[in-house]
Backbone as a chain_set.jsonl record, in Angstrom:
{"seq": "XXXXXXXXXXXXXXXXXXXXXXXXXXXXXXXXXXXXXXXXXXXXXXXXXXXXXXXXXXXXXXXXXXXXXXXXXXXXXXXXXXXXXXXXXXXXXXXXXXXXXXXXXXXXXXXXXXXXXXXXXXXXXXXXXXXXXXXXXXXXXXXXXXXXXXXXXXXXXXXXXXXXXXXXXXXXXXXXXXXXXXXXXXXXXXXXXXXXXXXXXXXX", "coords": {"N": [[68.117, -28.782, 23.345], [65.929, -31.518, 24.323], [62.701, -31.435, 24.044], [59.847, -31.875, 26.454], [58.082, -34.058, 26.329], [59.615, -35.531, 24.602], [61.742, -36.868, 26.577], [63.011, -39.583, 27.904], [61.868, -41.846, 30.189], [62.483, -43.921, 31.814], [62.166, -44.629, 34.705], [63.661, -43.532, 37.757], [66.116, -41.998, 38.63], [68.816, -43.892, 39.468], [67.315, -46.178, 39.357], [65.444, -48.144, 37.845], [62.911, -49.336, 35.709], [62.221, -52.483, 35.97], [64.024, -53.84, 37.256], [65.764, -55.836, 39.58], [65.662, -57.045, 42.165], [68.45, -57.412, 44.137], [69.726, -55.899, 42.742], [68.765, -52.96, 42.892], [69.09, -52.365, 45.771], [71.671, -51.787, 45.728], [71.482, -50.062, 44.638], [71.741, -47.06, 44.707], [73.716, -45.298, 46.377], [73.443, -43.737, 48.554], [71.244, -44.173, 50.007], [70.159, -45.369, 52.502], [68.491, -48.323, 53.802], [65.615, -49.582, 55.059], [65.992, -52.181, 57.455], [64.167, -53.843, 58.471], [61.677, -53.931, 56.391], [63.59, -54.851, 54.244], [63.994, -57.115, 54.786], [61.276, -58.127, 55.198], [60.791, -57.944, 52.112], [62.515, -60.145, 50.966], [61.117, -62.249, 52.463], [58.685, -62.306, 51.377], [58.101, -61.303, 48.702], [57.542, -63.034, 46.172], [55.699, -63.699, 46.832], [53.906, -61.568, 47.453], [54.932, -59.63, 46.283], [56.498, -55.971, 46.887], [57.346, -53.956, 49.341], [60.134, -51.539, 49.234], [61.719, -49.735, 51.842], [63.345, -46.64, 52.542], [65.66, -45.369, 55.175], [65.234, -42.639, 57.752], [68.093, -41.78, 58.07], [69.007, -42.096, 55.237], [70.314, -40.306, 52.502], [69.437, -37.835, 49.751], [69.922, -35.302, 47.07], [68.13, -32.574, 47.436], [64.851, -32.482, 46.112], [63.348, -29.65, 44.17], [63.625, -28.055, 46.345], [62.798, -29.92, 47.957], [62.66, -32.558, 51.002], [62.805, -35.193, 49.841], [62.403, -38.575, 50.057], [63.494, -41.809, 48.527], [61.333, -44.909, 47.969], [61.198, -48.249, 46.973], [59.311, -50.259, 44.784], [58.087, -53.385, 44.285], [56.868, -56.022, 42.213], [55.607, -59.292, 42.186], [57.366, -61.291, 40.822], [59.48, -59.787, 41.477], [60.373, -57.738, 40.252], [61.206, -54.399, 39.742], [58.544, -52.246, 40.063], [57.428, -49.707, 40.865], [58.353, -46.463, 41.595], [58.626, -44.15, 44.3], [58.735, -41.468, 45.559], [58.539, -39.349, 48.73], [57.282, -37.63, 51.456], [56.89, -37.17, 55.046], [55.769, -34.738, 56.775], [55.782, -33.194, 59.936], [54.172, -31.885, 62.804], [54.098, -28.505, 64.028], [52.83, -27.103, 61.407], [51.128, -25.414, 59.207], [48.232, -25.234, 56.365], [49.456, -23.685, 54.328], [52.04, -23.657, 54.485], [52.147, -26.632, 53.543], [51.265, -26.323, 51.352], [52.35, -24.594, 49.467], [54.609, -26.166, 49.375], [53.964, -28.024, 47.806], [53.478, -26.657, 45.804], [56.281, -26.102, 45.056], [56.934, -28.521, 43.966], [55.197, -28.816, 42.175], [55.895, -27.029, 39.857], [58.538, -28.071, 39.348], [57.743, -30.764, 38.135], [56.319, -29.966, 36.045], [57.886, -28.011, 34.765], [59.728, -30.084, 33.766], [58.166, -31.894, 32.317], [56.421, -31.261, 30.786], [53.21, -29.181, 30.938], [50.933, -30.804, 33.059], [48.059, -33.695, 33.214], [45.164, -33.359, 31.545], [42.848, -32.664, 33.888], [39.974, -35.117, 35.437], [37.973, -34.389, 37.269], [36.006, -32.045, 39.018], [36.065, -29.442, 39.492], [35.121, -27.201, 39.706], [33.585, -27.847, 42.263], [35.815, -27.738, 43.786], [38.842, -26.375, 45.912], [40.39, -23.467, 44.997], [43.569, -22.999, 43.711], [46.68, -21.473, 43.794], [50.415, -21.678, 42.974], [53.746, -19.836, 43.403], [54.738, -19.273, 40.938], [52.349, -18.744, 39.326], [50.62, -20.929, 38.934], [47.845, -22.757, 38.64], [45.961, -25.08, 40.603], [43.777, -27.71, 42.256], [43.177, -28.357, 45.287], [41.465, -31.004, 47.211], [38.684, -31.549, 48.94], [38.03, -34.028, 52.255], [36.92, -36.017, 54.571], [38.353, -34.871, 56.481], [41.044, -33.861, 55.604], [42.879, -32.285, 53.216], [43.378, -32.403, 49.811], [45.614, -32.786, 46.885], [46.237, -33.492, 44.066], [47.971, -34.004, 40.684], [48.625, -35.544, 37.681], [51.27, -36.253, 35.537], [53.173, -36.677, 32.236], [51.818, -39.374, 30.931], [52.056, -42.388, 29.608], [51.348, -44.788, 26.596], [51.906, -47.375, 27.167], [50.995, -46.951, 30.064], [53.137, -45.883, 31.921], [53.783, -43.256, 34.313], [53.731, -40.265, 36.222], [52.607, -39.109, 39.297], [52.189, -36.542, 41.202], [51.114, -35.682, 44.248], [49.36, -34.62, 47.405], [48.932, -34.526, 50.719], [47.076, -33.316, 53.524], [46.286, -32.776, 57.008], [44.665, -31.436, 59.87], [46.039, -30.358, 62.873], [44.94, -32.446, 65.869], [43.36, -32.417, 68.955], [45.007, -35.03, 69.909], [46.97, -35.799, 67.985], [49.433, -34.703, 66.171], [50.031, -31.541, 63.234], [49.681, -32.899, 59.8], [51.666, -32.791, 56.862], [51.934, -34.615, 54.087], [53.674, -35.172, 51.356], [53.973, -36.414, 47.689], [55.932, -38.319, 44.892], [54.829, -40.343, 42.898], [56.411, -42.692, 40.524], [55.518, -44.412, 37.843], [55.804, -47.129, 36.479], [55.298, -49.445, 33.493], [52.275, -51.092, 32.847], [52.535, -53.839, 32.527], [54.092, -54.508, 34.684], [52.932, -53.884, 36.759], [51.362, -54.62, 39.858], [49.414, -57.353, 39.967], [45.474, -57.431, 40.337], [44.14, -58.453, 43.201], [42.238, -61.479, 43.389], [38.505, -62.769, 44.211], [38.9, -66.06, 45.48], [38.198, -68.957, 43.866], [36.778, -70.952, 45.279], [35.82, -69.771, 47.498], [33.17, -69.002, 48.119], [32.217, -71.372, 48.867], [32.304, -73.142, 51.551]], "CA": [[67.5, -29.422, 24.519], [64.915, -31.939, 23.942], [61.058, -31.122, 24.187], [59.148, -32.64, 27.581], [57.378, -35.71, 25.606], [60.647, -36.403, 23.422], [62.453, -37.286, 27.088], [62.89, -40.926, 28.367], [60.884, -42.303, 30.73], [62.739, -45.454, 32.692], [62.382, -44.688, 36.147], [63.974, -42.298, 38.467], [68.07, -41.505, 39.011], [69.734, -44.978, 38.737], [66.484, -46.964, 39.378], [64.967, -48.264, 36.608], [61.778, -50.115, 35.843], [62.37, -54.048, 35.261], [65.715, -53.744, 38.252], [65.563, -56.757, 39.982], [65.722, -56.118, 43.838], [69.483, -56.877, 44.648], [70.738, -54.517, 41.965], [68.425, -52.077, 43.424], [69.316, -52.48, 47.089], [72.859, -51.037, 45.837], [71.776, -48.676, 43.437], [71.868, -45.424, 45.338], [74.8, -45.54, 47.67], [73.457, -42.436, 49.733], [69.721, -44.549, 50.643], [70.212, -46.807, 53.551], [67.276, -49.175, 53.338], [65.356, -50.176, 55.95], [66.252, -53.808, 57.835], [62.697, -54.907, 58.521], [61.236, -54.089, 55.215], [64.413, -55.708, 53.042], [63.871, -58.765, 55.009], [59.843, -58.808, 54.385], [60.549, -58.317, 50.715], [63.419, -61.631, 50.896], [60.543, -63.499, 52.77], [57.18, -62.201, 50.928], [57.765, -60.466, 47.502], [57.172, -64.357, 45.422], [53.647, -63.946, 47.155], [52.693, -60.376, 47.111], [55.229, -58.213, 46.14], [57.028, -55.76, 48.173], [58.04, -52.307, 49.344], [61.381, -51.116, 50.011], [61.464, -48.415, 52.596], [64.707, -45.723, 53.394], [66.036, -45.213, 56.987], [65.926, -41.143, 58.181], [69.725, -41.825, 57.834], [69.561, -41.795, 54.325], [70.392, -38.723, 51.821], [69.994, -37.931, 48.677], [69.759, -34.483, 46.627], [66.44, -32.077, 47.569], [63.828, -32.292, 44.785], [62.845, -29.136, 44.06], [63.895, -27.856, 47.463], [61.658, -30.403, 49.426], [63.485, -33.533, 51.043], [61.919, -36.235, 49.555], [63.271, -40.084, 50.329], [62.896, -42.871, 47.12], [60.876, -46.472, 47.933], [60.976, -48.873, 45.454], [57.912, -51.547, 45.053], [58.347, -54.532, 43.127], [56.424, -57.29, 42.315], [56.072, -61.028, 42.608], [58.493, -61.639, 40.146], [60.761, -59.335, 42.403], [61.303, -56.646, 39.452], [61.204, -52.623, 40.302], [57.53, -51.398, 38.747], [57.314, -48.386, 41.098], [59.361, -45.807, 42.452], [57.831, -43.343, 44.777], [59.571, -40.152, 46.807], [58.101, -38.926, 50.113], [58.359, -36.522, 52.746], [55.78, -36.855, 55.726], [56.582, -33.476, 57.525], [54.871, -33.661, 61.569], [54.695, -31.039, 63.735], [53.539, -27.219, 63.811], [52.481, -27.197, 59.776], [49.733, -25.028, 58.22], [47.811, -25.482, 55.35], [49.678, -22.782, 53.141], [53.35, -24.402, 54.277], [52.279, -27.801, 53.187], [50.59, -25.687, 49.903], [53.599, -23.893, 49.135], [55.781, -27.235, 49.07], [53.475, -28.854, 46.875], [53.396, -25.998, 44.237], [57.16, -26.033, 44.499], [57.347, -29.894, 43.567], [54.143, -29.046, 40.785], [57.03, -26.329, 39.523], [59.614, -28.79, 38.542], [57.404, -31.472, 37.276], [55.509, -28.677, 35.077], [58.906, -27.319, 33.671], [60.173, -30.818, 33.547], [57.624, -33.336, 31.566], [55.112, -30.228, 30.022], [51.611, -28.907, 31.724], [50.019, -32.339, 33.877], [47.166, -34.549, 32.081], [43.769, -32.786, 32.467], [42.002, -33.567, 35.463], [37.942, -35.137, 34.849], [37.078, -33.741, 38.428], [34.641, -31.324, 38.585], [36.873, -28.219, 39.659], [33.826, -26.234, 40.282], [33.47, -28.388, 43.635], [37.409, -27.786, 44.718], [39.035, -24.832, 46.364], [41.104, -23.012, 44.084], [45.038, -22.421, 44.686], [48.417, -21.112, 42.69], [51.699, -21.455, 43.535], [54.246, -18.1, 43.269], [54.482, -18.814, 39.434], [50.889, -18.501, 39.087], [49.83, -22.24, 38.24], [46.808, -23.464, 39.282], [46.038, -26.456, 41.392], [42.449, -27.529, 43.08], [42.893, -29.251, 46.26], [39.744, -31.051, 47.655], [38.504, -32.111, 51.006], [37.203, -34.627, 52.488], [37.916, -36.759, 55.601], [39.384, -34.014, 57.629], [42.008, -33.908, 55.028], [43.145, -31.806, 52.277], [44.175, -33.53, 49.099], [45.832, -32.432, 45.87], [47.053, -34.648, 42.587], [48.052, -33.781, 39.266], [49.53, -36.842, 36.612], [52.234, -36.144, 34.203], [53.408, -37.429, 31.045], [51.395, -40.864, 30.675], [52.434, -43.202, 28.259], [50.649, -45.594, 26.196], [51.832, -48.238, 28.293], [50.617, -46.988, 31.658], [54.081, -45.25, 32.567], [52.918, -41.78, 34.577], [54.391, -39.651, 37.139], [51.769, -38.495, 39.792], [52.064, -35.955, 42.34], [50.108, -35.874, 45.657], [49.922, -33.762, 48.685], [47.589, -34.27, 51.675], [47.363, -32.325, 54.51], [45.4, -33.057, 58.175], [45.232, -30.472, 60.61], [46.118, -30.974, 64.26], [44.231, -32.783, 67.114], [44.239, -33.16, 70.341], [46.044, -36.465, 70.406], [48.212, -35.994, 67.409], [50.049, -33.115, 65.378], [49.723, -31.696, 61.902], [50.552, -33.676, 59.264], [51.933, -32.721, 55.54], [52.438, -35.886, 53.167], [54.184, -35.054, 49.981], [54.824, -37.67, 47.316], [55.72, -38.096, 43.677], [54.87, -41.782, 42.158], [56.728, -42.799, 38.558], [54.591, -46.012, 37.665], [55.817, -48.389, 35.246], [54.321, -50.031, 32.317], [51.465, -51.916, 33.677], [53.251, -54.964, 32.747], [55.02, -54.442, 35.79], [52.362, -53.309, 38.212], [51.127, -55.87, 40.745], [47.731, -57.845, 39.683], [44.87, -57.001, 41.528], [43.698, -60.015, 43.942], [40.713, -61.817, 43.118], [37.941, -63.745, 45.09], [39.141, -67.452, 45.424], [36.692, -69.369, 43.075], [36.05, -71.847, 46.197], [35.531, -68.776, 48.437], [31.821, -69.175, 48.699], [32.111, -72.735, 48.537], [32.674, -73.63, 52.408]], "C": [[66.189, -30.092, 24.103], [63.18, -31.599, 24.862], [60.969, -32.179, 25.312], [59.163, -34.011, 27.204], [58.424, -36.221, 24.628], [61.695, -37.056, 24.703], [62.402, -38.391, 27.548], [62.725, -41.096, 30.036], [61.725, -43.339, 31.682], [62.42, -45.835, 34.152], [62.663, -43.85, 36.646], [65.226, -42.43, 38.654], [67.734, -43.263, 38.762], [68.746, -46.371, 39.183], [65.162, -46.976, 38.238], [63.931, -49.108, 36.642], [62.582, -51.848, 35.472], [63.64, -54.538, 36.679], [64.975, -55.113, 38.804], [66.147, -56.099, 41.518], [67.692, -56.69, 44.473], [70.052, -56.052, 43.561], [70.004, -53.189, 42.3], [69.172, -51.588, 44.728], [70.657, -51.477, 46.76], [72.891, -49.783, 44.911], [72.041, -47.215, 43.312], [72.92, -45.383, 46.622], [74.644, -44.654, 49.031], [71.67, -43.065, 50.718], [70.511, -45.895, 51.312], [68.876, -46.993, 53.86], [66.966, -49.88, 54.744], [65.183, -51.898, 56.48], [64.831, -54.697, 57.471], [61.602, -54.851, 56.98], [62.271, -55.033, 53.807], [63.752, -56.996, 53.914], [62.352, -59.25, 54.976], [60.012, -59.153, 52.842], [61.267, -59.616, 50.712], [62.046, -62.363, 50.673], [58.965, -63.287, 51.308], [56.79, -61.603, 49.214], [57.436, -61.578, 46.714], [55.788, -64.287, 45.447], [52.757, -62.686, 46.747], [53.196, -59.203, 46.595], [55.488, -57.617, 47.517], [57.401, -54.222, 48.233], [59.408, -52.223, 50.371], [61.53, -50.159, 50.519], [63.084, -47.631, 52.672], [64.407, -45.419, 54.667], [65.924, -43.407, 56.937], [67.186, -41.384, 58.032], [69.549, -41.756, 56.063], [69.618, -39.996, 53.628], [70.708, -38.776, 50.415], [69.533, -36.446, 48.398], [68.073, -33.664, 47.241], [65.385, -32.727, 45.892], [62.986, -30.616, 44.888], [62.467, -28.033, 45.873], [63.069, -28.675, 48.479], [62.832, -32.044, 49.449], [62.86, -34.804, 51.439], [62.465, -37.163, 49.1], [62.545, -41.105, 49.357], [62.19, -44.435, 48.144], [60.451, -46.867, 46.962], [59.838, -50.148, 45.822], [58.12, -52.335, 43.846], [57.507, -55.916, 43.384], [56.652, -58.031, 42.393], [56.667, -61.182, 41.977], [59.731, -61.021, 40.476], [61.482, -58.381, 41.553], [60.646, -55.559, 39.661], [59.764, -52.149, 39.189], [57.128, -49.482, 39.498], [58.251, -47.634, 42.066], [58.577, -44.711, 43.162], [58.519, -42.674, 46.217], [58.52, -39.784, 47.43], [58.322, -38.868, 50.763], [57.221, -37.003, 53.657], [56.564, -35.725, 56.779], [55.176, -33.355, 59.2], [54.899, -32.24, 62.256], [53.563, -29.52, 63.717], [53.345, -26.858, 62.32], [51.471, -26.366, 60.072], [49.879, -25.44, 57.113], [48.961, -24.763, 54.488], [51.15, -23.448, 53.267], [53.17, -25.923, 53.489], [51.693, -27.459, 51.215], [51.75, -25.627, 48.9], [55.173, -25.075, 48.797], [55.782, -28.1, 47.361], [53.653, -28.201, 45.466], [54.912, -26.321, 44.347], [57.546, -27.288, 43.144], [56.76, -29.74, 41.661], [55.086, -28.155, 39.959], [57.649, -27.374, 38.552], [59.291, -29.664, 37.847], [56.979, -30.802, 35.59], [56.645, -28.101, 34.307], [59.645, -28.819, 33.051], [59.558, -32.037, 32.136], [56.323, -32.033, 30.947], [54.157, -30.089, 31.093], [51.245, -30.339, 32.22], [48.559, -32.372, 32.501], [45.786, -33.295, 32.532], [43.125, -33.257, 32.754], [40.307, -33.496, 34.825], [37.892, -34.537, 36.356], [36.658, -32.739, 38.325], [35.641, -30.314, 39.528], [36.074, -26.971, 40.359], [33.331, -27.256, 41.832], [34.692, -28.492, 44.605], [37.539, -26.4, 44.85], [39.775, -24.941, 45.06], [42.464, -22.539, 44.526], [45.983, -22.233, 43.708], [49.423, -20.858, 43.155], [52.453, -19.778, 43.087], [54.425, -18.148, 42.289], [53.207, -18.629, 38.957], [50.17, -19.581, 38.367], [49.297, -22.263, 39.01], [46.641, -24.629, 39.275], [44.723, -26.304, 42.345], [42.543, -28.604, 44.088], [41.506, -29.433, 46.627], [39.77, -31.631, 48.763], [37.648, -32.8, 51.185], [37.901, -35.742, 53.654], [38.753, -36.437, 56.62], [41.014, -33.422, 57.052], [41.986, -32.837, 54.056], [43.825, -31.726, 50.806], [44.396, -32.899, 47.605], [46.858, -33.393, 45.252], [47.164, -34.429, 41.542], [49.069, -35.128, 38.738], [49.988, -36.142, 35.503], [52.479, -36.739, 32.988], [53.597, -39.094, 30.971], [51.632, -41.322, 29.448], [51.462, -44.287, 28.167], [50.691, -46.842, 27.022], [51.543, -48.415, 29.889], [51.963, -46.242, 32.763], [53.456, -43.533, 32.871], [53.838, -41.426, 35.848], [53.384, -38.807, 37.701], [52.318, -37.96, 41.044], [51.083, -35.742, 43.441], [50.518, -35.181, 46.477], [48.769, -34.143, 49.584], [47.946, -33.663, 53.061], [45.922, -32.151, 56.033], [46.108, -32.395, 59.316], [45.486, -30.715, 62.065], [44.935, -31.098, 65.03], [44.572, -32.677, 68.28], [45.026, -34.452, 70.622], [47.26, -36.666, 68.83], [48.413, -34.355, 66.673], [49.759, -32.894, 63.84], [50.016, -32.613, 61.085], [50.626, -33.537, 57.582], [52.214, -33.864, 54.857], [52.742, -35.226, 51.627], [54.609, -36.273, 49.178], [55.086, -37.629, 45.939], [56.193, -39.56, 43.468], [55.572, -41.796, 40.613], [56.767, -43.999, 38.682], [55.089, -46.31, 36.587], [54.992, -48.893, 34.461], [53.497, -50.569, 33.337], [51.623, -53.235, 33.745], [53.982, -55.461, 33.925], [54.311, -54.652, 36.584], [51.867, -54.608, 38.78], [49.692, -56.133, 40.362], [46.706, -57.707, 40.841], [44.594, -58.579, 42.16], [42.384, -60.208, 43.634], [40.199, -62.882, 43.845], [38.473, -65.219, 44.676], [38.174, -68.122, 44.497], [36.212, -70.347, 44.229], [35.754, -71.402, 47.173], [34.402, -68.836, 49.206], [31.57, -70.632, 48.807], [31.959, -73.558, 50.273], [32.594, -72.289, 53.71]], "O": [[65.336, -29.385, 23.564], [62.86, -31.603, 26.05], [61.702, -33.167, 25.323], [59.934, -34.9, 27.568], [58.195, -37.196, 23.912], [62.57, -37.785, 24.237], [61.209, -38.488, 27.837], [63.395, -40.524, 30.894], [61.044, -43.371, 32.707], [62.406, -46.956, 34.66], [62.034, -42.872, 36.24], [65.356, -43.598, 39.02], [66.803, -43.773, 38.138], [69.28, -47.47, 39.337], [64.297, -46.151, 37.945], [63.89, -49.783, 37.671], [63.479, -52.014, 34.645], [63.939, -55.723, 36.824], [63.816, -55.406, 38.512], [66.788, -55.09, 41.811], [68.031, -56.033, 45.457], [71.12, -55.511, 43.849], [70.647, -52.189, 41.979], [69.792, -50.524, 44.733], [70.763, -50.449, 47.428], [73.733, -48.949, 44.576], [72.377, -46.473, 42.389], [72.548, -45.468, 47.792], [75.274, -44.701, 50.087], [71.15, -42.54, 51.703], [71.117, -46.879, 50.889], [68.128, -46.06, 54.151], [67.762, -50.546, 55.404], [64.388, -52.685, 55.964], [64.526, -55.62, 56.716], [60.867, -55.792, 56.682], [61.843, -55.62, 52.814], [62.956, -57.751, 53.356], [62.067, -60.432, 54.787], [59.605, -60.186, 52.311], [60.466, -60.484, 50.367], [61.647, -62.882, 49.63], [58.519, -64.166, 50.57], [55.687, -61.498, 48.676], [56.505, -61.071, 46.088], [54.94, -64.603, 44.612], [51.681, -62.567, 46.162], [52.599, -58.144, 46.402], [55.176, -58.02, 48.637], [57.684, -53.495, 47.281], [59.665, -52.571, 51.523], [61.528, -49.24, 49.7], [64.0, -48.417, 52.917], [63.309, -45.242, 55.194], [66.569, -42.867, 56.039], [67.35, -40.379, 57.34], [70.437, -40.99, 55.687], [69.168, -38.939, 54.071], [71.646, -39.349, 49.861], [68.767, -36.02, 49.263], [67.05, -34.332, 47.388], [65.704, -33.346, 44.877], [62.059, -30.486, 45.687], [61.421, -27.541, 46.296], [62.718, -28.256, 49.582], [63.496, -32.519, 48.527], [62.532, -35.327, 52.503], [63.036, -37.102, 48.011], [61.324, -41.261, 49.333], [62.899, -44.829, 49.069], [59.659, -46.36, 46.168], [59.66, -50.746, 46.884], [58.284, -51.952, 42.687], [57.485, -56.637, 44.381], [57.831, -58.241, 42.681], [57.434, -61.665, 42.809], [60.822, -61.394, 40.045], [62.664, -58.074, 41.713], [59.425, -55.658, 39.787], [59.83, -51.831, 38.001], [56.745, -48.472, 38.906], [58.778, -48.097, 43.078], [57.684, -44.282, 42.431], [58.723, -43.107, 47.351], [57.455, -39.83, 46.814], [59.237, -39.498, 51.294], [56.295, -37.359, 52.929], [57.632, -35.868, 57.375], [53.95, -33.465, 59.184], [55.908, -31.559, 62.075], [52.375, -29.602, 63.405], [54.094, -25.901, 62.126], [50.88, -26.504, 61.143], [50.909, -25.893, 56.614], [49.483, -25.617, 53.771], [51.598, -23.841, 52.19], [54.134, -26.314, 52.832], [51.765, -28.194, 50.23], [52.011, -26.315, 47.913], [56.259, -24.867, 48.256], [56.553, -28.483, 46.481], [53.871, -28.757, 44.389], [55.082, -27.132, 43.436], [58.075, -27.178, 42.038], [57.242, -30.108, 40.59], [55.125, -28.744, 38.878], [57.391, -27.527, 37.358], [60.006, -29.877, 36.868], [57.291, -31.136, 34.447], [56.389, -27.689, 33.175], [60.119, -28.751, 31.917], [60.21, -32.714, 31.341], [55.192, -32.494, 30.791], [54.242, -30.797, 32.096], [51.39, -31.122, 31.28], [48.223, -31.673, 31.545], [45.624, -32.634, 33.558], [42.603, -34.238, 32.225], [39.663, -32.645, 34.211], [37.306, -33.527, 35.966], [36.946, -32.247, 37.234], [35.888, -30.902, 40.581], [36.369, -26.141, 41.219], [32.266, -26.806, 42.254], [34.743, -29.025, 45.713], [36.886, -25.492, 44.335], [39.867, -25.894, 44.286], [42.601, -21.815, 45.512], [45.98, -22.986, 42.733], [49.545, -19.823, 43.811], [51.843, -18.828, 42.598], [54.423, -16.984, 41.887], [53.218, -18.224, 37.794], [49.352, -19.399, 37.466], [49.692, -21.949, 40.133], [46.964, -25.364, 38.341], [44.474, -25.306, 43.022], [42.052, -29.704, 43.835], [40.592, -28.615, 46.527], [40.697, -32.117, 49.412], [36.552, -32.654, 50.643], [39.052, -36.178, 53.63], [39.506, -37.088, 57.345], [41.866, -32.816, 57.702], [40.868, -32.324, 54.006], [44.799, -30.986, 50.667], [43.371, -32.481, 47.065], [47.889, -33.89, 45.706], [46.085, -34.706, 41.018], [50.05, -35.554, 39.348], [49.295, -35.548, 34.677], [51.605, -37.576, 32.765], [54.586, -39.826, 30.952], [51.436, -40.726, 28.389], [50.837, -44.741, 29.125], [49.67, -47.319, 27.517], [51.704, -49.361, 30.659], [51.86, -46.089, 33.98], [52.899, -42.798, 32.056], [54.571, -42.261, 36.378], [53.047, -37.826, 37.037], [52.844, -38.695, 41.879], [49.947, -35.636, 42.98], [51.714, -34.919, 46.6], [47.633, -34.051, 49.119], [49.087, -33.611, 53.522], [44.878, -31.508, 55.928], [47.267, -32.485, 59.721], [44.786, -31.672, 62.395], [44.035, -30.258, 65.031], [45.711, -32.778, 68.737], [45.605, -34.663, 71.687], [48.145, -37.517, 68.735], [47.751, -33.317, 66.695], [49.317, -33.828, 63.17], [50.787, -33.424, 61.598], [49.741, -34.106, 56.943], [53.293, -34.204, 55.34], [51.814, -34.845, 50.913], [55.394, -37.094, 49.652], [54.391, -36.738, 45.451], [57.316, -40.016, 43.68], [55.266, -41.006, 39.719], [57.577, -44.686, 39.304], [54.755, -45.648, 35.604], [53.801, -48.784, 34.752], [53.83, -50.569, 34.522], [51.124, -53.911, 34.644], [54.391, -56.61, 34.09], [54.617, -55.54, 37.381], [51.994, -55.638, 38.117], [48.849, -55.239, 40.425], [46.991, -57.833, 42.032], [44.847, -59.634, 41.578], [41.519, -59.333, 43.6], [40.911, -63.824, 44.193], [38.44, -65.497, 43.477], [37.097, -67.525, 44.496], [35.013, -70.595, 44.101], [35.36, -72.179, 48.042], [34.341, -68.777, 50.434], [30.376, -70.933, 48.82], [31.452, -74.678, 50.207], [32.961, -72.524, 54.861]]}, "num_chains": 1, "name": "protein.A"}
């Protein structure tokens, strides 16, 4: 069985970095793709790039027992640079259920791609937390929120697999809310250029 850092990298199940967006669209036969987002990417991905969303109707395998739906993002040239699973879970949530999801996910990455990168944040300013195998993980707060991220096996070219969890507790006008997600970023060749001031911006 090959070592973490000796396994290949392309993407996620049968979506691959470089895909061009109709060989995506069919690439998972169990993700039905949302109408109004395929037809922004048609009109808008040339200009800015685009995200492809799944319908609640779709289905594909748990991850790590959590049931977490693929969107693919592709740039102006209309080829696949990121893939990115997420759950948003609504309702009666605590902190320790939306905890307890996250270690599962940090679980499978952690047996899957080796130990995560080590984090520069200052650790001594985060709570402290461990899932039921006894890894540690420092969510931090700020914003009313509760936010935890570890990055996986980064490659020289900018390919990485980051996990995320945030977690905002109920209000009066809305309900809890768990966000689970796990990004696998493409070379940076791929990723979308940042936007820059017009040069005739200040001009008029």
């Amino acid at each position: 069985m090959p070592r973490p850092e000796e396994k290949s990298f392309k993407g996620w199940g049968p979506f691959t970095f470089g895909m061009n967006f109709d060989d995506a669209l069919t690439a998972y036969p169990g993700v039905v793709w949302d109408a109004e987002s395929s037809r922004k990417c048609r009109d808008e991905m040339s200009l800015r790039g685009c995200t492809l969303n799944p319908t609640g109707g779709s289905r594909v395998p748990l991850t790590a027992g959590v049931a977490l739906l693929p969107t693919v993002i592709f740039n102006q040239a209309g080829k696949l640079a990121t893939i990115r699973l997420r759950k948003f879970l609504r309702g009666d949530i605590k902190p320790a259920q939306c905890e307890r999801a996250y270690g599962q996910l940090l679980d499978y990455l952690h047996e899957t791609w080796g130990p995560p990168t080590a984090s520069s944040s200052n650790k001594r300013a985060m709570l402290k937390r461990s899932n039921l195998k006894g890894r540690e993980f420092f969510p931090d707060t700020g914003d009313g929120a509760v936010v935890s991220r570890e990055t996986f096996h980064v490659q020289p070219d900018g390919r990485q697999i980051i996990l995320q969890s945030s977690y905002i507790g109920a209000t009066e006008s809305a309900p809890a809310v768990c966000h689970l997600s796990i990004y696998y970023r493409g070379p940076e060749s791929l990723q979308q250029p940042e936007e820059r001031p017009h040069p005739m911006k200040n001009w008029y």
